[in-house]
DOBA-855850 format. One record per atom (N, C-alpha, C): x, y, z; residue in one letter. Coordinates in steps of 0.02 Angstrom, whole numbers, plus 50000, padded with zeros to 5 digits. Layout:
DOBA-855850
XYZA;...
end
This chain:
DOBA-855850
552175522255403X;552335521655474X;551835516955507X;552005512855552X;551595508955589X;551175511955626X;550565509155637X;549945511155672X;550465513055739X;550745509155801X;550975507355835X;551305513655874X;551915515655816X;552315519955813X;551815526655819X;551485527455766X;551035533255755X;550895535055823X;550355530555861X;549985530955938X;550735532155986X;551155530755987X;551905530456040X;551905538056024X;551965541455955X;552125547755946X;551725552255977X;551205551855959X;550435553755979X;550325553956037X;550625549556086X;550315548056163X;551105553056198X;551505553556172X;552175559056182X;552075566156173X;551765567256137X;551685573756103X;550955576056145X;550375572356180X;549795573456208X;550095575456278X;550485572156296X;550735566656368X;551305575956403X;551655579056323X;552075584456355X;551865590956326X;551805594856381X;551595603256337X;552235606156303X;552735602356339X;553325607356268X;553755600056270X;553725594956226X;554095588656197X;554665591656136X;555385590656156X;555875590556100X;556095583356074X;555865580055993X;556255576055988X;556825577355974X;557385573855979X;557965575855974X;558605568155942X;559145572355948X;559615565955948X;560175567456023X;560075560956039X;560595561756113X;560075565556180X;560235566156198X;559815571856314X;559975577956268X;559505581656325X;559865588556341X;560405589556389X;560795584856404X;561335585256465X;561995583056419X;561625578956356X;562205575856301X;561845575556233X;561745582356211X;561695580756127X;562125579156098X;561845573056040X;562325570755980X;562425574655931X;562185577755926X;562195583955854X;562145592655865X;562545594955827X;562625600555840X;561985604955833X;561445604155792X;560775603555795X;560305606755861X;560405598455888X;560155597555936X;560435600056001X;560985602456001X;561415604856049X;561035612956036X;561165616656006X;561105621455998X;560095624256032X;559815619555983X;559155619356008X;558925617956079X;559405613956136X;559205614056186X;559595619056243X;560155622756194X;560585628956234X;559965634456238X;559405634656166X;559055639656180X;558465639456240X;558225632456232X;557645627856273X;557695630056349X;558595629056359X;558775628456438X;558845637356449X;558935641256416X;559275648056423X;558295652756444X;557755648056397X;557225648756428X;556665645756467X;556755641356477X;556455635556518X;557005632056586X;557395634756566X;557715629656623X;557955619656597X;557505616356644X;557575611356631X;557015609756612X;556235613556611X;555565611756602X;555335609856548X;555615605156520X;555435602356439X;555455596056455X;555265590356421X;555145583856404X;555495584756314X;555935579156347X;556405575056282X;556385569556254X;556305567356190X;556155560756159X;557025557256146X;557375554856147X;557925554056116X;557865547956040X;557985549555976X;557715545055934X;558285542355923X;559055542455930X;559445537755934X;559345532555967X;558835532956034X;558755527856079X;558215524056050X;557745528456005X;557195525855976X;557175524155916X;557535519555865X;557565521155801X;556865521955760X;556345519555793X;555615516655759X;555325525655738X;555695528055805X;555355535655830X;555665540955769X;556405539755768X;556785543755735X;556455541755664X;556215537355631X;556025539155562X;555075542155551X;554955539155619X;554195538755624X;553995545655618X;554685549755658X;554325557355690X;554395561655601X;554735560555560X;554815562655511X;554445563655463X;553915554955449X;553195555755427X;552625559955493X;552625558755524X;552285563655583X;552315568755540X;552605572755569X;552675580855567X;552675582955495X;552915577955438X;553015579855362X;553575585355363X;554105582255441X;554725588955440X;555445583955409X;555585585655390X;556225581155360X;556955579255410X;556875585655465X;557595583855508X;557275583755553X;558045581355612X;557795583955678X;558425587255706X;558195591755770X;557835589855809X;557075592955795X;556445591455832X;555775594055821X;555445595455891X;555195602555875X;554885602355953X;554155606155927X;553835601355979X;553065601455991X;552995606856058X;552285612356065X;552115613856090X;551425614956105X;551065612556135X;550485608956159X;550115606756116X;550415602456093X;550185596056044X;550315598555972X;550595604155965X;550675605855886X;551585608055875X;551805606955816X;552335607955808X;552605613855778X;553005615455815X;553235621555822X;553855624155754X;554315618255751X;554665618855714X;555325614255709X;555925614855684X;556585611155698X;556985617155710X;557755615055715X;558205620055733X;558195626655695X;558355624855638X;558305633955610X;557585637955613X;557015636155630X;556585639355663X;556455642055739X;556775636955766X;556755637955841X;557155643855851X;557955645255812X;558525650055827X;558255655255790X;557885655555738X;557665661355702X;557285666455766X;556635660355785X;555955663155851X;556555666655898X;557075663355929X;557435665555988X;557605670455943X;558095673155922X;558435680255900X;557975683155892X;557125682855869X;556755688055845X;556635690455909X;556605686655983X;556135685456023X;555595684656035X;555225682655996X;554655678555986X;554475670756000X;555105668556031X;555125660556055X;554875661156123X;554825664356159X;554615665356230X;553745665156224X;553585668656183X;552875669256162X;552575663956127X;552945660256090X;552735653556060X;552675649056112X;553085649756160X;553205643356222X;552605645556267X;552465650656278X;552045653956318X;552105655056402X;552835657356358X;553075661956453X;553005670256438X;553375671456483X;553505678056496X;554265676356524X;554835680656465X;555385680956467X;555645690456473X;556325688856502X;556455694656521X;556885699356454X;556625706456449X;557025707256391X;557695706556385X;558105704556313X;558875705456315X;559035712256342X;559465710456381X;559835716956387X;560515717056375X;560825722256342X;561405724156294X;561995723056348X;562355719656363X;562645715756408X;563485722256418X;563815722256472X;564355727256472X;564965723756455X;565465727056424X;565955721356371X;566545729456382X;566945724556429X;567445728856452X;568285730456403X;568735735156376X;569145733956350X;569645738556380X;570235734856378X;570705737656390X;570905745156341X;571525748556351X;571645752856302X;572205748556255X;572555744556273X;572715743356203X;572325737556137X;571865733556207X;571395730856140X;570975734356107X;570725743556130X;570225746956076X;570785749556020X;571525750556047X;571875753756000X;571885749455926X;572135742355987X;572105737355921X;571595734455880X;570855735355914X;570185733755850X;570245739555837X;570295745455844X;570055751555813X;570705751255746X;571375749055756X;571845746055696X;571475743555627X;571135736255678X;570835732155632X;570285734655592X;569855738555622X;569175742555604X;569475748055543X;569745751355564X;569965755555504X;569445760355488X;569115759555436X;568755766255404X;568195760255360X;568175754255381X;567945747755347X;567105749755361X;566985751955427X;566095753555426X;565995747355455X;566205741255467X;566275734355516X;566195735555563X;565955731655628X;565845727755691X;566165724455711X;566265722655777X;566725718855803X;566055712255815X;566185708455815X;565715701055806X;565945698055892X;565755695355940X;565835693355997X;565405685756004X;565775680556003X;565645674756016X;565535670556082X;565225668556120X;565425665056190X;565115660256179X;565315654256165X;564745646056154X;564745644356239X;564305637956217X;564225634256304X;564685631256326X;565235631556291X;565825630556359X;566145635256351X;565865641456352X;566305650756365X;566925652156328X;566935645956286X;567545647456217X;567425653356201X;567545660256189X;567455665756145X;567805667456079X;567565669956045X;567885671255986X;567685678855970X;568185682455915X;568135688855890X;568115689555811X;567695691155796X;567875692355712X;567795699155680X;567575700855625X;567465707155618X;566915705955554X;566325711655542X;565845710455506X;565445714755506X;564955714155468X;564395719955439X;564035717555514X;563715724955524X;563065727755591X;562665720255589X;562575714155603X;561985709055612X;561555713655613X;560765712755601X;560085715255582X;559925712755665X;560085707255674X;559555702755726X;560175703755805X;560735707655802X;561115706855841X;561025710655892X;561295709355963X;561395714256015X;561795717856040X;561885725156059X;562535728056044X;562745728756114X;563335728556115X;563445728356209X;563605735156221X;563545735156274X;563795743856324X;564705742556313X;564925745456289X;565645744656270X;566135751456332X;566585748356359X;567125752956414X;567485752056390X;568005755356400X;568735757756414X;568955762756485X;569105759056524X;569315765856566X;568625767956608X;568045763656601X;567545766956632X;567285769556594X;567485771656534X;567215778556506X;566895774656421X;566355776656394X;566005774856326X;566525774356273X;566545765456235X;567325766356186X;566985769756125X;567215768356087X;566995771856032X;567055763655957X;567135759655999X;567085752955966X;566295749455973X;565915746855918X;565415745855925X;565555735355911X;565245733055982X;565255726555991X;564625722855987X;564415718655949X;563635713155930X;563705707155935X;563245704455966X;563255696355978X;562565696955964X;562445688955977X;561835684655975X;561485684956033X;561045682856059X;560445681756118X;560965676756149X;561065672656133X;561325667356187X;562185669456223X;562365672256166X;563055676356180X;562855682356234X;562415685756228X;562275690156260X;562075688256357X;562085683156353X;561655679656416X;562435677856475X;563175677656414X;563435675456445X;564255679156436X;563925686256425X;564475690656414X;564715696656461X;564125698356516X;564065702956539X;564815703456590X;565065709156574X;565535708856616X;566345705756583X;566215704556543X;566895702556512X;567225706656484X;567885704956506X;568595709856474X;568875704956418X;569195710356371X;569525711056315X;570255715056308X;570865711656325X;571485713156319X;571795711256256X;572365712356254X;572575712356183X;573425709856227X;573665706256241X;574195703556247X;574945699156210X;575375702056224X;576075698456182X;576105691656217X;576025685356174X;576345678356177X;576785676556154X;577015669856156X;577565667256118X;577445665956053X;576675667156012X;576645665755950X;576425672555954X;576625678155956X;576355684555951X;575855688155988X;575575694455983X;575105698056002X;574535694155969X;574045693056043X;573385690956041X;572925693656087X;572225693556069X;571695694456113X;571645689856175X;571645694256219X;571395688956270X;570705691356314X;570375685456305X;569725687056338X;569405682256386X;569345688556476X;569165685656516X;568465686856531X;568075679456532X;567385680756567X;566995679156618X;566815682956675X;566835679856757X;566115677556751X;565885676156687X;565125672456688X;565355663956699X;566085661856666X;566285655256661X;565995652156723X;565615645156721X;565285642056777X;566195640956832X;566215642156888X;566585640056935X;566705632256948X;567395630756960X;567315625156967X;567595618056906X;567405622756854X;567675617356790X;568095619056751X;568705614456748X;569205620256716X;569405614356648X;569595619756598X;569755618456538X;570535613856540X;570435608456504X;571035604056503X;571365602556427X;571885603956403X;571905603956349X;572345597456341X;572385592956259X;572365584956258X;573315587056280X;573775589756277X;574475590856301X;574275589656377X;573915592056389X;574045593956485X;573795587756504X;573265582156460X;572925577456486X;573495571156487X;573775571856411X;574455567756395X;574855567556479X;575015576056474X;575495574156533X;575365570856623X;574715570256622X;574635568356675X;574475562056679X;574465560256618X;574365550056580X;575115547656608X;575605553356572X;576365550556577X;576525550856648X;576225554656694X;576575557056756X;575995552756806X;575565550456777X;575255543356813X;575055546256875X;574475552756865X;574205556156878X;573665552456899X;573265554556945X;572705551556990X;571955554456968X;571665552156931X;571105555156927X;570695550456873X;569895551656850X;569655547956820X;569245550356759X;569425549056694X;569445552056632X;568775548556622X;568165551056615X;567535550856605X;567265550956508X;566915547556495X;566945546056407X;566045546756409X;565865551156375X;565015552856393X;564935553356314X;565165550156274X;564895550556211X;564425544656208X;564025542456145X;563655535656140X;563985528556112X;563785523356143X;564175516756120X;564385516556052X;563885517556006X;564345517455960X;564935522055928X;564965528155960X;565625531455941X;566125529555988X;565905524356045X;566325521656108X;566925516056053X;566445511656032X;566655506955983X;566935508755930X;566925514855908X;567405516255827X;568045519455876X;568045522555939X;568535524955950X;568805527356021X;569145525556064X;569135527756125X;569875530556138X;570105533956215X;570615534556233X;570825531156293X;571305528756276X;571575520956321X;571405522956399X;571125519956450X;571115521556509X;570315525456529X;570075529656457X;569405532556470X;568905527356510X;568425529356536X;567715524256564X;567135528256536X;566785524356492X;566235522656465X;565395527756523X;565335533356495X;564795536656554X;564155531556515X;563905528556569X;563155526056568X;562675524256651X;562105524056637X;561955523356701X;562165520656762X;562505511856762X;562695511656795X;563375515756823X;563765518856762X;564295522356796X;564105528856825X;563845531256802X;563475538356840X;563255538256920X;563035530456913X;562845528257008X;563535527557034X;564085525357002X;564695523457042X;564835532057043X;564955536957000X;565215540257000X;564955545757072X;564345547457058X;564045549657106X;564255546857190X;564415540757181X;564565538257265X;565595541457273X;565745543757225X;566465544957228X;566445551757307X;567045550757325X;567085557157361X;567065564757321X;566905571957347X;566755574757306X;567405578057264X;567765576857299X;568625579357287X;568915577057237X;568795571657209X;569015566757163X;569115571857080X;569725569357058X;569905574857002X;569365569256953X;568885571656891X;568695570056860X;568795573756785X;568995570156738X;569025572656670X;568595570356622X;568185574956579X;567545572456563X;567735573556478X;567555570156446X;567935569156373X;567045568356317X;567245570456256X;566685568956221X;566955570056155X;566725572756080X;566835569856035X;567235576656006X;567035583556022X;567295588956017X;567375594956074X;566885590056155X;566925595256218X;566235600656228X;565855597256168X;564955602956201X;564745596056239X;564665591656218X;564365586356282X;564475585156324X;564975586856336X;565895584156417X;565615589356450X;565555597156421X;565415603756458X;564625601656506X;564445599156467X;563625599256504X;563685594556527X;563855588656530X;564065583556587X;564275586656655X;564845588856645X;565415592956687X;564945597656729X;564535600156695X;563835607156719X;563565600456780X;563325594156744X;562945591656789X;563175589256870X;563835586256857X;564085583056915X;564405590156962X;564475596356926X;564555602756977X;563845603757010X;563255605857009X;562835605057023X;562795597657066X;563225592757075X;563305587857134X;563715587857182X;564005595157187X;564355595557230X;565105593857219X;565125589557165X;565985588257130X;566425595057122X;567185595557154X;567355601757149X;568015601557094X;568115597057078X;568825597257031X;568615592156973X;568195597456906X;567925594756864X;568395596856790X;568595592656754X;568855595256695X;568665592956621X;568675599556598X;568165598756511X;568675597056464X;568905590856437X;569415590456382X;569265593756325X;569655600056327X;569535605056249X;569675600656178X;569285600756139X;569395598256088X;569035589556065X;568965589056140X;569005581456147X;569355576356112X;568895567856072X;569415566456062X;569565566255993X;569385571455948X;569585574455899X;570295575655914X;570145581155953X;570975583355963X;571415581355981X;571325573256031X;571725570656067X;571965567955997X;571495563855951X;571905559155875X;572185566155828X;572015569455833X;572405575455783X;573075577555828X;573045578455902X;573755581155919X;574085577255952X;574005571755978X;574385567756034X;574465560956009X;573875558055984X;573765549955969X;573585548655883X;573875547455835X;573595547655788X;573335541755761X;573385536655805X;573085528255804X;572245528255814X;572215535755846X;571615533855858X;571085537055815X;570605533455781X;570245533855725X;569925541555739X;
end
């Protein structure tokens, strides 16, 4: 590694008491990695971290690797020493011991209340059987949830489980970060047109940003719909692949966007919809009131609507 590089690393790592290198912001990680590592960062710090981005830096992205003698990234430093990469950082958080490494004072988890109807306990208690299983409870950062079924997690948190008001007799576990964003959610069990499914509502969902799926986006392409389809991925996945009509998020567009009125329908697009979500987070926090997260992004738009597009 260059002398050069070395001192740039060095004067970064002196310069921040808690420095994440990373790939992509914390407002737009490129990697699922790094996404994940700054869901835990923000869930305890807020915004109070300093970020390196080494896609922006290529010299950085190989430099930080001899640095640290860590092989991936992302990498986070805490007051001048390194702490770890992603599967250390998520290990510290679930133990709760990441609060103490950072050197706050965090509030304990608390076992979050996870409401069910009577026919969704009838129907996990179906699924449960005599198996000795858990019901598994998912909520990522854009409040997608999921259900599975599985052995007790060691490291998991068990929620206060209702029916009726009253203690179910179904035992429900998530993760720390799931837990942060479950409280209060119902669990129905509802007939659709492709059958009986779970349905799960959670009034933690940020207000304001609503889920757009690539059919509903289609139809408002065809019906020459008024609004402005926002593309916050990085140039070069701009260049292998776009959706006709998208605009390119970069600084100068962020200044145009910001001067828009606040009413203005905006659709915020990214490569699978965790970067669009935290975009979408940002410009709500500007007062924008009709913000939309393309589910799937544009994965899903070339898998279900467009198949031209790479």
């Amino acid at each position: 590694m260059e002398e050069r590089v070395r001192a740039m690393i060095q004067s970064a790592v002196d310069s921040n008491e808690i420095l994440l290198f990373m790939k992509g912001t914390p407002v737009a990680p490129a990697c699922g990695f790094s996404a994940k590592t700054t869901e835990i960062l923000d869930a305890l710090l807020g915004k109070n971290y300093a970020s390196v981005d080494v896609i922006a830096h290529p010299e950085v992205r190989e430099g930080i690797k001899e640095f640290s003698s860590w092989p991936t990234i992302p990498q986070l430093y805490v007051k001048g020493k390194f702490l770890g990469g992603a599967d250390i950082i998520e290990q510290l958080y679930q133990d709760g011991q990441l609060a103490e490494a950072l050197g706050i004072q965090a509030s304990p988890a608390t076992p979050p209340e996870v409401h069910l109807t009577s026919k969704s306990q009838e129907a996990l208690e179906g699924f449960l059987g005599d198996s000795g299983e858990v019901v598994l409870l998912e909520v990522d950062r854009q409040f997608q949830a999921g259900l599975s079924l599985g052995p007790e997690p060691k490291e998991g948190i068990g929620a206060a489980v209702l029916c009726n008001g009253k203690k179910a007799p179904i035992r429900v576990f998530m993760d720390r970060l799931t837990a942060t964003r479950a409280n209060g959610l119902k669990i129905d069990f509802v007939e659709t047109p492709q059958g009986a499914a779970f349905k799960i509502d959670n009034p933690n969902e940020p207000a304001g940003i609503t889920r757009l799926s690539v059919a509903e986006l289609k139809a408002w392409v065809d019906e020459k719909k008024e609004f402005r389809l926002i593309d916050v991925r990085r140039i070069d996945e701009w260049n292998t692949a776009r959706i006709e009509g998208a605009e390119l998020m970069d600084e100068a567009k962020m200044e145009e966007i910001l001067e828009l009125p606040k009413g203005t329908p905006i659709v915020l697009q990214c490569h699978h919809g965790h970067r669009s979500m935290r975009a979408a987070e940002q410009l709500l926090n500007q007062g924008f009131t009709k913000l939309y997260n393309l589910e799937g992004g544009i994965d899903a738009w070339s898998r279900e609507v467009d198949s031209s597009v790479p």
